[in-house]
N, C-alpha and C positions, 0 to 999 in steps of 0.2 A: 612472601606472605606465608604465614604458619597457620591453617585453622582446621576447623573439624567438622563437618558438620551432621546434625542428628539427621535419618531419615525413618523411612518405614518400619515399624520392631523397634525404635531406638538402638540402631546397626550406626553404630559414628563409621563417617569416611571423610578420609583426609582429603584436602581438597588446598595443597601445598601448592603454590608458582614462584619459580621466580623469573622476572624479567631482566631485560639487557634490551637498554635502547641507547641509541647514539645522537647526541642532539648537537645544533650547528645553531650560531646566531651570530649577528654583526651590526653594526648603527654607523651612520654617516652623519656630521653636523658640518653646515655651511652658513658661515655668516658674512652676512650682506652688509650690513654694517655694524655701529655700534651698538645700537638696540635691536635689531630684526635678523635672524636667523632662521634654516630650517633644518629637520631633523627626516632622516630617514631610518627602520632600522627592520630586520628579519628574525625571523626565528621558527625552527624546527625545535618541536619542543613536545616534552613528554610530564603528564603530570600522573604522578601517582594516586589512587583511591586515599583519602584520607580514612585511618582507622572506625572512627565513625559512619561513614559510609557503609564500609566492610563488613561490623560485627552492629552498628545498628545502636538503641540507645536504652535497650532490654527493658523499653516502654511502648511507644506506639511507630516506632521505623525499627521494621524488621532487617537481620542479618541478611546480608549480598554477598558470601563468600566469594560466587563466582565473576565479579567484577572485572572488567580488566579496566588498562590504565588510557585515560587520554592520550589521543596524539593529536597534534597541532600545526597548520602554518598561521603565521602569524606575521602582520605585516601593518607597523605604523605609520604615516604619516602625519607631520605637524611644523607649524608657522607660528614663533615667538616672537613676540613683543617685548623689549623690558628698557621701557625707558627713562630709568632711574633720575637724571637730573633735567626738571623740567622746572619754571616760575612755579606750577600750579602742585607739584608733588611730582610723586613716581605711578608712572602706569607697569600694567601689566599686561599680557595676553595670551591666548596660546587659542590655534582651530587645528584638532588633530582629528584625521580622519584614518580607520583601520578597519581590519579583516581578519578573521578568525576561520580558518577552514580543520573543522574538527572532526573525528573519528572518534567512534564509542564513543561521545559527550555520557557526563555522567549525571542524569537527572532523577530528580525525588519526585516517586509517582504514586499512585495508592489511591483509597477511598480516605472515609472520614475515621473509620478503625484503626487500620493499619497501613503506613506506607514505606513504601522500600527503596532504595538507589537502583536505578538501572542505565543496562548500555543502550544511545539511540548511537545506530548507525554512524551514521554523516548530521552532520550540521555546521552552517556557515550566519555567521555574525558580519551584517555591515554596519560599521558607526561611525556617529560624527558626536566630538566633545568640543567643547567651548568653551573658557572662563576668563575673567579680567579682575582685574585687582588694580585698587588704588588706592596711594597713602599720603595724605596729606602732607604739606612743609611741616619742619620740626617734628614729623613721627608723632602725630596726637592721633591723628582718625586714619582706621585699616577699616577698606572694604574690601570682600571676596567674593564671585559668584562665579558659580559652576553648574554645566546644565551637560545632559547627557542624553540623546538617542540612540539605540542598537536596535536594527531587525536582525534578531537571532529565531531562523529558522530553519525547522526538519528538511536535511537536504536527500535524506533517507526512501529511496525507490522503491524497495521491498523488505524480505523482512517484518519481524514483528508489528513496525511502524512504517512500512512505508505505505497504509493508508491513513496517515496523515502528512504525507508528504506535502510542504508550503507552508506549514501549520507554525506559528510560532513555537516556540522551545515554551512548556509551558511552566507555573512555578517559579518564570525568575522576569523580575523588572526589565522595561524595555525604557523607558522614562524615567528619569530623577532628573534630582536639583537640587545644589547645596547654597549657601551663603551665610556669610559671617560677617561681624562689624563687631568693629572694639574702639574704643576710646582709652587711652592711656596718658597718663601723667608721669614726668620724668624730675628727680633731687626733690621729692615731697619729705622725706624724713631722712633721708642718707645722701650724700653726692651722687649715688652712682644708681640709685633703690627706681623701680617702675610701680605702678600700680593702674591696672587694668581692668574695665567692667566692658562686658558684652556679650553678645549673643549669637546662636547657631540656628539655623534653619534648614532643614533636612524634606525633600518633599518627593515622594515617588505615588506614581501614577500607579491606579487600577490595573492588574493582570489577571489571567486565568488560573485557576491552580491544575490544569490537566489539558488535554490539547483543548484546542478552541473550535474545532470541527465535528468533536463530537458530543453528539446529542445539541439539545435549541440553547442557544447562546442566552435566549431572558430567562433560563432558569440554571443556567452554570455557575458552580461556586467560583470567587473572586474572590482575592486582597484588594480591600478595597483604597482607594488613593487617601493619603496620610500626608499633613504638616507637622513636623515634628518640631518644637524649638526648646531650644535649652537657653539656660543664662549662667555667665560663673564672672567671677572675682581672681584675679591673680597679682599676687605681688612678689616681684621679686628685688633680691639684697645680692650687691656683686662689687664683691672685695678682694682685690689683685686676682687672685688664678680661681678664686671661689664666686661661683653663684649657686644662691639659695631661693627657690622658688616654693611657693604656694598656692594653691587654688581652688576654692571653694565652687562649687559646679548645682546643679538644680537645672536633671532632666526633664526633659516632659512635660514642661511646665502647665500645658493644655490639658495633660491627661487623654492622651491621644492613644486610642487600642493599638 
């Protein structure tokens, strides 16, 4: 990282790093039979400040020259389902449970003026994800649903934050939930052409935008819980090695903040 930053007198100092990290990962998959599997996998991992974070949006999230980078263990577990040839269609599924044990996490803090990325200590994420899918004989009706819990919090003792130690991580969703449905038709104008109508549903739950500890919780700003849904149209044309796809989309359709 290359930057500058202005201080006291407009004195610029450099405020150059560069890091060297070494990261390990590996996944195990076990299947039990034709449709039911499970998945194990690890990871030592290191994520970089993205640019934006670092130099800011030279609007209302000020510059973090002095960032440093995430490090991470990371560890998932999960149980698949896919049981493609049934009388009634194909199912799907998947319950994967994981672990985030984080160092420097990098979170957006601030007032209502100005806010900045900063490093929390430690923090540890436990979750559990969900989702099932199924598609009708003959590929007409796709359903999908996905729901997701993480308690991601301040594992931080001392330090800046560690009086909020317990605290969720705050600023970022603990709750969502996705789901989609399409209906499609198959040889309407070409032998080989689809045409598809349906929709998306997006829904994450009420958080904090700053810890939840401090100061009285009925007067803390929030994101408040959102159904978001879309609707689109796709058709596509597939001629020997070519497909040709289209898709007309219409977010938001609620007008949802």
């Amino acid at each position: 990282a290359r930057a500058e930053e202005e201080t006291i007198g407009d004195i610029p100092v450099q405020r150059d790093r560069d890091t060297h990290r070494l990261g390990v990962g590996n996944g195990l998959r076990y299947r039990f039979t034709d449709w039911l599997l499970a998945k194990a996998s690890y990871e030592y991992a290191t994520r970089l400040p993205r640019p934006d974070e670092v130099f800011g949006d030279n609007a209302l999230i000020m510059p973090s020259l002095r960032l440093r980078p995430e490090i991470s263990h990371n560890v998932n577990l999960s149980l698949h389902v896919d049981a493609k040839e049934t009388p009634s269609g194909a199912y799907r599924a998947e319950l994967a449970g994981f672990l985030r044990e984080t160092q420097h996490l990098i979170v957006l803090l601030g007032d209502d003026l100005f806010r900045f990325y900063q490093n929390v200590f430690g923090a540890r994420s436990l979750g559990v994800e969900a989702s099932m899918g199924w598609t009708s004989p003959r590929n007409i009706v796709v359903i999908d649903v996905n729901v997701t819990y993480q308690s991601f919090r301040n594992s931080s003792s001392g330090g800046l934050f560690g009086q909020f130690e317990g605290d969720r991580v705050p600023n970022r969703p603990w709750l969502f939930a996705n789901a989609s449905a399409r209906i499609q038709a198959h040889g309407l104008f070409a032998p080989r052409d689809e045409l598809a109508f349906g929709a998306h549903v997006r829904y994450v739950h009420e958080f904090f935008r700053n810890w939840e500890s401090a100061g009285a919780r009925e007067y803390k700003a929030i994101i408040p819980s959102y159904v978001l849904p879309t609707l689109f149209i796709t058709y596509v044309v597939k001629q020997r090695d070519l497909s040709l796809s289209s898709t007309l989309e219409v977010s938001n359709v609620a007008d949802v903040k």
